[in-house]
VMD Tcl script that draws the C-alpha trace (Angstrom):
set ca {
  {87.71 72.35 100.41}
  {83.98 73.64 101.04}
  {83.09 76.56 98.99}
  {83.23 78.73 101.74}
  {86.65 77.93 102.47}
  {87.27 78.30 98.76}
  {85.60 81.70 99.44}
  {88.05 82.76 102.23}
  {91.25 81.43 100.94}
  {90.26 84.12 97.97}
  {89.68 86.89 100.00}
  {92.86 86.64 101.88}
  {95.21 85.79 98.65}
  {93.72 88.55 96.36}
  {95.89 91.09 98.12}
  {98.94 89.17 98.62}
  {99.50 88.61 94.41}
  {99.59 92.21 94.53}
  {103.15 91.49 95.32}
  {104.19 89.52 92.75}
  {104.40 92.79 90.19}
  {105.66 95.16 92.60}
  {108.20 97.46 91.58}
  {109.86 99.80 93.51}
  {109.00 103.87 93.56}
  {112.28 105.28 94.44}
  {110.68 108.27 96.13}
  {107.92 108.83 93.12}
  {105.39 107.48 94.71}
  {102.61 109.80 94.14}
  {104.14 110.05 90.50}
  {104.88 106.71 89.05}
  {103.94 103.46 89.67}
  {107.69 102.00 89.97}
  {110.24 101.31 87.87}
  {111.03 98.54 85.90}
  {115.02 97.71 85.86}
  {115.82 99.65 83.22}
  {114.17 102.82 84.38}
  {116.10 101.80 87.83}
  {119.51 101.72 85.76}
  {118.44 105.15 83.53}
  {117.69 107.28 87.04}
  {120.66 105.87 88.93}
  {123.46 105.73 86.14}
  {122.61 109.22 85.82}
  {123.78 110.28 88.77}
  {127.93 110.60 88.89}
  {128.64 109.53 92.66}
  {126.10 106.44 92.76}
  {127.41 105.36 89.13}
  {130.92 105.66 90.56}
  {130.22 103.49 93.34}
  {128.11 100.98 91.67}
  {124.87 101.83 92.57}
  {122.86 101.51 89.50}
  {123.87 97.60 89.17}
  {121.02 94.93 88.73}
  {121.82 93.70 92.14}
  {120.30 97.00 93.80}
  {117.42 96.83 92.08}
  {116.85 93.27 93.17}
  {117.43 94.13 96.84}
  {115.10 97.39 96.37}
  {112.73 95.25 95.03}
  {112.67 92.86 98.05}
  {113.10 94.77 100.62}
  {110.00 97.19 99.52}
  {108.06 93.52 98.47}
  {108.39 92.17 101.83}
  {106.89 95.32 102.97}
  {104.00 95.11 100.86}
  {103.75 91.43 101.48}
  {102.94 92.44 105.10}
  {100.90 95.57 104.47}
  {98.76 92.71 101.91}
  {98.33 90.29 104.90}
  {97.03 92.65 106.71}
  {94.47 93.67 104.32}
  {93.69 89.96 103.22}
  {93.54 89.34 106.87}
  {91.06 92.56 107.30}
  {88.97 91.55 104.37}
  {88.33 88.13 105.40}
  {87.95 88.68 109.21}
  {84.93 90.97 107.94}
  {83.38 88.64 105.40}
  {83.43 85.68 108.48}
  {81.30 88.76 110.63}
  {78.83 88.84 107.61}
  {78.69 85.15 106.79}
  {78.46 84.50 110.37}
  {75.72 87.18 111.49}
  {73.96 86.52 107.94}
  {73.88 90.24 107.74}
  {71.66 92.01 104.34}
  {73.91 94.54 104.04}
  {77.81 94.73 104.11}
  {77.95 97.65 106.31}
  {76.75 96.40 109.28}
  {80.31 94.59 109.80}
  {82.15 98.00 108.98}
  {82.97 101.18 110.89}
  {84.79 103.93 109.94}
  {85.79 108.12 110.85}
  {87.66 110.89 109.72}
  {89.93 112.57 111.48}
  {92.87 115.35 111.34}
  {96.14 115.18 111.27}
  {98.80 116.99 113.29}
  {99.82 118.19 109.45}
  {96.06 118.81 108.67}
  {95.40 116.20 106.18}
  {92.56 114.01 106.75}
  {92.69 110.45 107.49}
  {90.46 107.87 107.68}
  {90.26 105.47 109.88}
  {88.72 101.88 110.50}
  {87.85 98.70 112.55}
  {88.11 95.44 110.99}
  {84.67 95.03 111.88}
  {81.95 95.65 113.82}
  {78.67 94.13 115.30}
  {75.49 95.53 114.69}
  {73.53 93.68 116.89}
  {69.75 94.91 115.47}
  {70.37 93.59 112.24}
  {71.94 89.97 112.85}
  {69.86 87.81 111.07}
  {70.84 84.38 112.35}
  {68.99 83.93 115.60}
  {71.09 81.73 117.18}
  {73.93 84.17 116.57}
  {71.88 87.08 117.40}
  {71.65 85.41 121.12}
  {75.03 84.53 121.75}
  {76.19 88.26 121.19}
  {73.23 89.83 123.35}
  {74.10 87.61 125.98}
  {77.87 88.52 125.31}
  {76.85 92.18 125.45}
  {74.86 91.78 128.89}
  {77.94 90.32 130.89}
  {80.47 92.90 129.70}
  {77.87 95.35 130.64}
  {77.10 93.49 134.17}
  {81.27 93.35 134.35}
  {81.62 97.42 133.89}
  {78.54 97.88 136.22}
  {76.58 99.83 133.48}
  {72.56 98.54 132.69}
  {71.80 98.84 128.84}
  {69.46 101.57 129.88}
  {72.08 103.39 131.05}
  {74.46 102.90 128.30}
  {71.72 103.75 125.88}
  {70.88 107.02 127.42}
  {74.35 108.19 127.12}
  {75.22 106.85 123.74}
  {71.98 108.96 122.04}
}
mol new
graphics top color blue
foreach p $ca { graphics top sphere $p radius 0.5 }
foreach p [lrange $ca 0 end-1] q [lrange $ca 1 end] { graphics top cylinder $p $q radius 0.2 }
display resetview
């Protein structure tokens, strides 16, 4: 494996072993950062009906802790995935700076919270650094522009 590859593999699995030591939250998300199985036994053996029916028994916990894990175990990929798609962009553009393969905005919610939001990556084709690179994507760039019947000139101007 080249050390790039090395490099990659990294960047996508660093997310993913977050999931190894997840615990579930039980609704206290913003409060705790999940509970181990006794905690699990302590909150539901305290409550009469879900005692009763058997509830609080290890075998919940276990299938709370699953279920929520393969959740995170997707939500993970998709960052890994995220993380690594961007670090090919720099690698690949030779970019200085990080930030020319990210884009990001606020924006409001219907509750009004704000929320930020973000593309995997992004070109910015000034500052690729690797010429050959650098060519490819202008050239790219023309033809979808050609395609939608819009010169650069024109785009520019209404961009600004």
């Amino acid at each position: 494996m080249t050390t790039n590859e090395q490099q990659y593999l990294e960047i996508f699995l660093e997310p993913v072993r977050k999931c190894k030591n997840y615990k579930p939250k039980f609704g206290q998300g913003n409060q705790k950062q999940g509970f181990s199985l006794n905690e699990f036994k302590a909150l539901y053996g305290a409550d009469p009906f879900y005692s009763w029916i058997g509830l609080d028994a290890d075998l919940m916990y276990a299938a709370h802790r699953a279920a929520g894990g393969m959740t995170s175990v997707y939500r993970q990929i998709g960052i890994g995935c995220e993380r690594l798609f961007r670090k090919i962009i720099i690698n690949t553009t030779g970019y200085t700076d990080p930030e020319y393969a990210t884009w990001s905005y606020t924006a409001k919610t219907r509750s009004g919270r704000t929320k930020k939001l973000s593309l995997d990556g992004r070109l910015e084709l000034s500052e690729i650094k690797i010429q050959e690179v650098h060519f490819q994507c202008k050239t790219m760039d023309e033809g979808v522009l050609r395609g939608l019947g819009r010169s650069r000139r024109t785009v520019e101007r209404h961009c600004i």
